[in-house]
N, C-alpha and C positions, 0 to 999 in steps of 0.2 A: 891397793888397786889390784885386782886379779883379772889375769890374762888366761880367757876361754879359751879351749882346747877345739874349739868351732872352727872349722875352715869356713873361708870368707863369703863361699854360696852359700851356709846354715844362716850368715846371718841376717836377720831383719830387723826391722822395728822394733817391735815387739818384742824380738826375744833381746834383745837391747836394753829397751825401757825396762823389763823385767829385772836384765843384771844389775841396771844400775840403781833401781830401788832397792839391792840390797845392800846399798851402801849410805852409811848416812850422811847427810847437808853436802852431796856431791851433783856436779852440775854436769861431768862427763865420767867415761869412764874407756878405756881400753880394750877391746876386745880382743885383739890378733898382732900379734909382730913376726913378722917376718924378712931379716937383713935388715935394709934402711925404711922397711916402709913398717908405720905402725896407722892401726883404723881404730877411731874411738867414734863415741857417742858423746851426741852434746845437747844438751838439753837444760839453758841455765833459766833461772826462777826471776823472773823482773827485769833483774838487770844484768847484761852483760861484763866480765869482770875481768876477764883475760887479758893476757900484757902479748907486747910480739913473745914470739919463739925464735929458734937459734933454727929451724929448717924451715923448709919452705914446706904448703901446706895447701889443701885442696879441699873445698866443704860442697858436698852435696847437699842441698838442702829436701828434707826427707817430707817434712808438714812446717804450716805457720807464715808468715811471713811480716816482711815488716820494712827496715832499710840497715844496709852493711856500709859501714865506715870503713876504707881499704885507702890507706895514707891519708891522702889528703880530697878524697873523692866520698859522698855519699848515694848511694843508689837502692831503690826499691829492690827485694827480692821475693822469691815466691819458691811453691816448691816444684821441685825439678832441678833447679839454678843451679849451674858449678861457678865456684869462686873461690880463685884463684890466690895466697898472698905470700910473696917472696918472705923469705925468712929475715928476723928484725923487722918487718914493719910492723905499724902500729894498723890494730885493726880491730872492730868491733862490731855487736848486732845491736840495734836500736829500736825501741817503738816497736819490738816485734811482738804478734800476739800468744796468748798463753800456751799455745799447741805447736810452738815450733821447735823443732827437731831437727839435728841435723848430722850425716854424718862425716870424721874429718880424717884426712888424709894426710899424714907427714910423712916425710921420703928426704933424702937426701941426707950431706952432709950436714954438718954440723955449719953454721953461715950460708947453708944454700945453695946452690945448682947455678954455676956460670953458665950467663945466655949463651946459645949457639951466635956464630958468627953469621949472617946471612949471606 
């Protein structure tokens, strides 16, 4: 998996999709890290296959849509959509159509970002 030397304005779509076609039967790919945050591309073929993560983690969704499993909740999404999933949970995209793209955001420590107190 190779990490582009793009700062995070160069990146788009496109030049995304392009990186990750260079990689073969891969469904995301990494573009940027910087400290705790790292920005990939996600873009899986049919079916959704990702297990939780150890951070918590934030998806833009770029094109496509379909519906997001986020624990124990499922909901339509579209593009534009930020969503949102604490680190450890189980989470997944469903029924989404062939053109969906998205990009993902993980930050934090390893287990996750304790809520603020209110």
């Amino acid at each position: 998996m190779a990490i582009t030397k793009r700062l995070p304005c160069e990146l788009t779509p496109a030049n995304a999709l392009a990186e990750l076609q260079t990689q073969s039967n891969q469904s995301f790919i990494q573009l940027f890290e910087h400290g705790t945050l790292a920005i990939e591309y996600y873009k899986p073929e049919g079916r959704d296959r990702q297990q939780p993560h150890e951070r918590d983690e934030v998806y833009v969704v770029i094109s496509g849509s379909g519906y997001f499993v986020n624990g124990e909740t499922r909901h339509p999404f579209e593009p534009g959509q930020v969503l949102f999933v604490p680190a450890g949970i189980i989470h997944r995209f469903e029924d989404f159509t062939d053109d969906f793209a998205t990009w993902v955001f993980f930050y934090g420590p390893t287990g996750g970002e304790n809520e603020l107190a209110a």
